[in-house]
N, C-alpha and C positions, 0 to 999 in steps of 0.2 A: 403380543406382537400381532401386527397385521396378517392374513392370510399373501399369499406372494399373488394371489390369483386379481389381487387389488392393485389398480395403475402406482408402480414404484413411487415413493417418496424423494426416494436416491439412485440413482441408478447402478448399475453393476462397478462401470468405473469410475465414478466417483471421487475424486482425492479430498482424500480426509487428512488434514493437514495444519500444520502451526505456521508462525510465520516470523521472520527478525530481519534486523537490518544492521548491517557491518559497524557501522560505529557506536549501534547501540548495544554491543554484548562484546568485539572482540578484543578491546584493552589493545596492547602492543601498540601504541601510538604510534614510538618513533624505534620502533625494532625492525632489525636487520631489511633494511631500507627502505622501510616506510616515507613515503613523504608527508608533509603537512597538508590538511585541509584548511576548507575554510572553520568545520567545526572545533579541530585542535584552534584554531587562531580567535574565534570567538570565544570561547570554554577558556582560554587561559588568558584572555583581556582581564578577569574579573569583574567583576557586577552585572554580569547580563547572565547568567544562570542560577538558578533558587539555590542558594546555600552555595553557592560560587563550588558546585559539584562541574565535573569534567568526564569525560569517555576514555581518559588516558587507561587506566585498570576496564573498568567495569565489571565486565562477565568474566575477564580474560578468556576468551573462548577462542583466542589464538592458540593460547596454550591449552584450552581444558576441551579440546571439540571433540574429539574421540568421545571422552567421558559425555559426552553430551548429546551425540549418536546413541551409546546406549542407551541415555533415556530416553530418547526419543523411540526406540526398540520397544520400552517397558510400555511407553503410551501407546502403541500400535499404528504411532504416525506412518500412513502410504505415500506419503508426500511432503517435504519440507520446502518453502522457500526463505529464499535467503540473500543475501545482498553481497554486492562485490565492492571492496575498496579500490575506490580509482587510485589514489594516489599510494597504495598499496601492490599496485600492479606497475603503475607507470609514476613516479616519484614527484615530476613534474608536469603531468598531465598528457604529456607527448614523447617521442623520442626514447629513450635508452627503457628498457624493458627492465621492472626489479625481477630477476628468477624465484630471490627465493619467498619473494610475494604472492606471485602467479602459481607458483609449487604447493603455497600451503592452501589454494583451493582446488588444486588438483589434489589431492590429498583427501581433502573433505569430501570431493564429489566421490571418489572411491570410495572411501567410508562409507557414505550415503547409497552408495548403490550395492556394496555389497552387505547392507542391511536392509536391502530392500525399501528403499525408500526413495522415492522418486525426487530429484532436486528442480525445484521451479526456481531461475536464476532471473532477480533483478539485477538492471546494469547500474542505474542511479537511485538509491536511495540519499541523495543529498548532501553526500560529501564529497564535494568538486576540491579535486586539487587549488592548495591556496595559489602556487606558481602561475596556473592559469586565471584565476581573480582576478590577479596581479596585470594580468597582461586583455583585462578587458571582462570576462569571466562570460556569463551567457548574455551579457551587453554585447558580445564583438561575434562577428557572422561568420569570424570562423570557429567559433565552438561546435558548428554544425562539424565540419571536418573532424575538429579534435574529438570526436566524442563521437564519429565512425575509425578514428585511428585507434581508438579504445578500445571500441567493439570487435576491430578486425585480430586485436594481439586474443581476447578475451576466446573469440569465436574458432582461432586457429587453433587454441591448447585445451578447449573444455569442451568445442562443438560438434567430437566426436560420440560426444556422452550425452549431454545436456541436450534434451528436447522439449522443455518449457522453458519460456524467457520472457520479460516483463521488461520493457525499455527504461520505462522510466515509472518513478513511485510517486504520485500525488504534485504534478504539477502544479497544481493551484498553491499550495502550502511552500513550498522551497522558492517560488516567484515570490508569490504576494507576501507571506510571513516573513518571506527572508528579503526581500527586496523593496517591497514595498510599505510592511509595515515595521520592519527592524526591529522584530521581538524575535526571530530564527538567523540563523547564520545564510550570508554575511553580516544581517546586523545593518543593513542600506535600506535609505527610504528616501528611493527613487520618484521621479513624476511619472506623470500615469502614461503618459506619451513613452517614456523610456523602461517603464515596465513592457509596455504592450511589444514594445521591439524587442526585448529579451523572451517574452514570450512566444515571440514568431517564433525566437531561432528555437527556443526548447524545443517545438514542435518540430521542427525542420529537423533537429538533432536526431530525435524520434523517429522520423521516416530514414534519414539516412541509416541508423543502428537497424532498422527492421531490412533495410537492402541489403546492409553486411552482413547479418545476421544467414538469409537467404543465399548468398553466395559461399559463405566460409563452413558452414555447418555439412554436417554430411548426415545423410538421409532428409525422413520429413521433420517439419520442427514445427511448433506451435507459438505463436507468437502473440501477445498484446500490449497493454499498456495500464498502467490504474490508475483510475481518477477519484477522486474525493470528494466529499461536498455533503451536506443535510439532502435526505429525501425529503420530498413534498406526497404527502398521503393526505387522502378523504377523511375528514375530520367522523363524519356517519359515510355510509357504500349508498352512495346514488347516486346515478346518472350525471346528477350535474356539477355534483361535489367531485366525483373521478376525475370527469375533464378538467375542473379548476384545477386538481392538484398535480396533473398531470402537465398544462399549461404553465402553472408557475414553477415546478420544477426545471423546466426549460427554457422559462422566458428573461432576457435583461433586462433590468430594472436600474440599476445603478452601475457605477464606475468603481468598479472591485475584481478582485480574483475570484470572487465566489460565483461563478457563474459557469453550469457546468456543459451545458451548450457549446461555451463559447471553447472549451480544450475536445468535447465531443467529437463536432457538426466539423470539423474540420479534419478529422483523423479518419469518422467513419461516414462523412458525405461528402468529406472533398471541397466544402467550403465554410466559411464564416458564418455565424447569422444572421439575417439580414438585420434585426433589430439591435444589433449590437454594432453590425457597421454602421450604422444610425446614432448613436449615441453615443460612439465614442468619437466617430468624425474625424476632425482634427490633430486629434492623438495619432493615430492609428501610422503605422509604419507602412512605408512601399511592400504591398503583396503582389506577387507576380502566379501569374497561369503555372510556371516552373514549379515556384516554391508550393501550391497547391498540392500539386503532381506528388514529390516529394513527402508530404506532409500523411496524407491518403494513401499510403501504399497497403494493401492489403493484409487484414489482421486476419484472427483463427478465434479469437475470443474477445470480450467484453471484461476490464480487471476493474471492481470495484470494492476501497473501503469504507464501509458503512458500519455506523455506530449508532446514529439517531435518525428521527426525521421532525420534522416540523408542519402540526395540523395544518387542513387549507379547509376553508366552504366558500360555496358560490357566493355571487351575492351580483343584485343589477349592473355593480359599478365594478364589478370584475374579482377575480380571486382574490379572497380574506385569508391572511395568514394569522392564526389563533396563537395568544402567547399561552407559555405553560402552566397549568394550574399550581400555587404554593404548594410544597408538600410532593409533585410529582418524582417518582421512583429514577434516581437516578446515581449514576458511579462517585469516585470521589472526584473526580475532575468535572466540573459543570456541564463540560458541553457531552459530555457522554448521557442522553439520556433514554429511557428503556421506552422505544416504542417497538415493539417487537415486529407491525406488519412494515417496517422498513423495507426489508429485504425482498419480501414478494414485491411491493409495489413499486420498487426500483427494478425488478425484472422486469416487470408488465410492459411500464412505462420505456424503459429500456428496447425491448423487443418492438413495441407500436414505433419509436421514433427508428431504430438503427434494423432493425430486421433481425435475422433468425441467428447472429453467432450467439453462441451461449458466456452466458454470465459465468465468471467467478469468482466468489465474493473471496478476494485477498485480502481484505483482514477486517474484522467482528471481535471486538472483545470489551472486556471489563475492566475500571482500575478500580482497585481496590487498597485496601491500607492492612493487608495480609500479616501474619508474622505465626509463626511456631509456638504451637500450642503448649502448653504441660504433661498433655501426653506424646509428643515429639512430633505431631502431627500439623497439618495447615489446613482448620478448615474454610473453605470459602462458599457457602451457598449460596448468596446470591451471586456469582459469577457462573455456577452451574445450572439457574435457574435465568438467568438474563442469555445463557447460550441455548439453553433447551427453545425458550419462546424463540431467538432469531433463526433456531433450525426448525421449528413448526412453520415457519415464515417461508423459509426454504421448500420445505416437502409442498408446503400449498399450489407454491408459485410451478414446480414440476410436474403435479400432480393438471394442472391447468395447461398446461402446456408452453409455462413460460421457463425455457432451457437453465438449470443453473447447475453448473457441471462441475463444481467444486468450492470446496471451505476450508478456509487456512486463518484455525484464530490467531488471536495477535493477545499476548505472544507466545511463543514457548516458554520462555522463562522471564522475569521481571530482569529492568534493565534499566537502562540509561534513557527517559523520558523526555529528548530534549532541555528547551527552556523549564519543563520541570522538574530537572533534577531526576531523582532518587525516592521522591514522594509518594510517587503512585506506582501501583504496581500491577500490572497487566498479566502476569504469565502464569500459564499452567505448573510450573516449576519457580519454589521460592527458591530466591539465591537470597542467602547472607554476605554482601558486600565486606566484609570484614574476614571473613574468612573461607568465602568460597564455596560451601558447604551450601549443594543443591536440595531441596527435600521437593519429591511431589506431591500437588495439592490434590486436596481432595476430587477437586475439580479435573486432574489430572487423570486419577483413575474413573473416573465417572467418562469423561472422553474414549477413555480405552473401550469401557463397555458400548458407549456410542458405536464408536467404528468396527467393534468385532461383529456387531449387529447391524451394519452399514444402514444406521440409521432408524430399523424399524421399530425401534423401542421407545422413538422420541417422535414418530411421526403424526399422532394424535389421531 
């Protein structure tokens, strides 16, 4: 271990942390008053999920959460975040309160905190009440409202406790996958013009959840939001390779979701980019000064999930983005793949464009195709070795003095993959879908030594 007399890698408070999302682990679909989403209503169309698998069971971590606090006790997690079911609290999106939906995460946060474990609470991980779809979904401008009616029942019954919160999980992906490319729920594939209008209001949704959020909580509370996207890293470290990669990470190029700027530059500078209001033009929805206002309300932190990045080098005619070499080390899912200085150079990067709040990377992990050994065991090394290299990426980025004030892999336990299914499997905890039966992976106790050593043993 490093002497302490050396600049931290991690800092004191640090959260060391896993990460999941409500409809991917907690089963109870349509129990005691759950309403439908839109992913219950995708998931049981059949043919639009691999193996026409569903989220109705999954983890049942409706029923199994306790047991699942303790393991998270055995892993040493100081932090869990976790997801709310909208349509598990409010049935229809709006109006009549379910209690004993809002009850069973009041229940959990008690769990969680009297295990010492700090709960980081997103509002949206992507399952929007189907009732609301129905009646227009994040197309109609009052989902801004619906989705602070949400946040104010949310904020009045948990915001005594709860002082981390994440608005929203990966806008780019529940837009554009779910709306505009129609492989994610809803399953619509929207014109670019009426994406871009749904994607005002997400944001707008955003600013107003972080106002309610302000008002209804009691004490101070921390607040941000996660966004998603391929980092862009210096293919070699020079001068002119950094700027490239640092530029095309931020700059639009085409008419996509993937552009991380464009969910940015509006949350943490209060406006559009201009190269984007340039090239979408004609699409683009009535934005007003108001909705701005709204949109920019004042965060506490930076929430990014990063898995890969994609090389850049300079070149006369502007930034080259490099494809991967055959053979490059990567998870079982394609786009997972191991560049390990991801995470620093999305701080750096991060910090030069938005200023000094500190990053934190909400979710980093591995899929893997895991299962239980002969000796009862799960081993997984390279999922311990693809975490170790993104936290030397961490300790760099710290040690430099680019802020990254927490880590929450993804996930705590394998789960419900979206459109893939049951395939791949992410978590520090195999679950056996058949019968329940959690076992920690190896990778699980190797975290625990991680965090009992807050890091120093991985910091290189």
């Amino acid at each position: 271990m490093k002497p302490h007399s050396t600049p931290p890698p991690f800092p004191e408070n640090f959260a060391w942390g896993a990460a999941t999302a409500a409809y991917q682990i907690e089963g109870a679909w349509n129990e005691d008053g759950k309403g439908p989403s839109v992913w219950d209503d995708m998931c049981h169309r059949g043919g639009k999920i691999k193996s026409d698998s569903n989220g109705d069971i999954s983890c049942d971590h409706y029923h199994r959460w306790a047991e699942d606090v303790e393991l998270m006790k055995a892993i040493g997690l100081g932090a869990y975040r976790l997801s709310l079911s909208w349509p598990r609290i409010l049935p229809v999106g709006t109006g009549a309160i379910n209690a004993a939906g809002l009850d069973f995460y009041d229940r959990l946060i008690d769990g969680l905190l009297a295990a010492d474990i700090v709960p980081w609470v997103t509002l949206f991980h992507w399952d929007m009440p189907l009732a609301l779809y129905h009646k227009g979904g994040w197309q109609s401008r009052e989902s801004v409202e619906w989705f602070g009616e949400y946040t104010r029942v949310v904020a009045q019954k948990l915001g005594d406790r709860v002082k981390h919160w994440i608005t929203l999980n990966e806008p780019p992906c529940f837009t554009g996958i779910g709306h505009l490319d129609g492989i994610q729920a809803p399953g619509d594939k929207l014109s670019f013009a009426n994406f871009l209008r749904l994607s005002h209001h997400v944001l707008m949704a955003h600013g107003r959840a972080v106002q309610v959020l302000r008002d209804e909580c009691s004490g101070e509370v921390l607040i941000g939001f996660a966004i998603t996207g391929n980092a862009r890293i210096p293919d070699t470290v020079t001068a002119e390779n950094i700027e490239a990669a640092k530029s095309h990470m931020f700059r639009i190029r085409r008419k996509s979701q993937w552009n991380i700027s464009w969910w940015m530059d509006p949350v943490y500078l209060g406006h559009y980019p201009a190269d984007g209001l340039e090239l979408f033009g004609g699409d683009l929805p009535e934005i007003t000064e108001e909705d701005m206002k709204l949109i920019s309300q004042p965060l506490d932190f930076m929430g990014y999930n990063g898995y890969t990045a994609d090389r850049v080098v300079a070149s006369p005619e502007g930034p080259v983005e490099l494809k991967h070499k055959d053979g490059h080390a990567q998870g079982f899912l394609d786009w997972v793949r191991m560049e390990p200085d991801a995470l620093y150079w999305v701080s750096r990067f991060f910090h030069d464009r938005y200023g000094d709040l500190p990053l934190v990377v909400t979710e980093n992990g591995l899929p893997s195709i895991d299962w239980v050994s002969l000796d009862g065991r799960v081993h997984d090394p390279q999922r311990i070795d693809y975490t170790a290299r993104y936290l030397q990426g961490i300790a760099k980025a710290n040690r430099e003095g680019y802020a990254i004030s927490g880590y929450f892999h993804w996930s705590l336990m394998d789960n419900f993959e979206w459109a893939e299914g049951y395939h791949a499997r992410f978590g520090l905890i195999h679950v056996d879908f058949q019968t329940q039966r959690r076992t920690l992976k190896d990778s699980a106790h190797w975290y625990r030594d991680i965090i009992e050593a807050n890091g120093w043993n991985i910091a290189g």
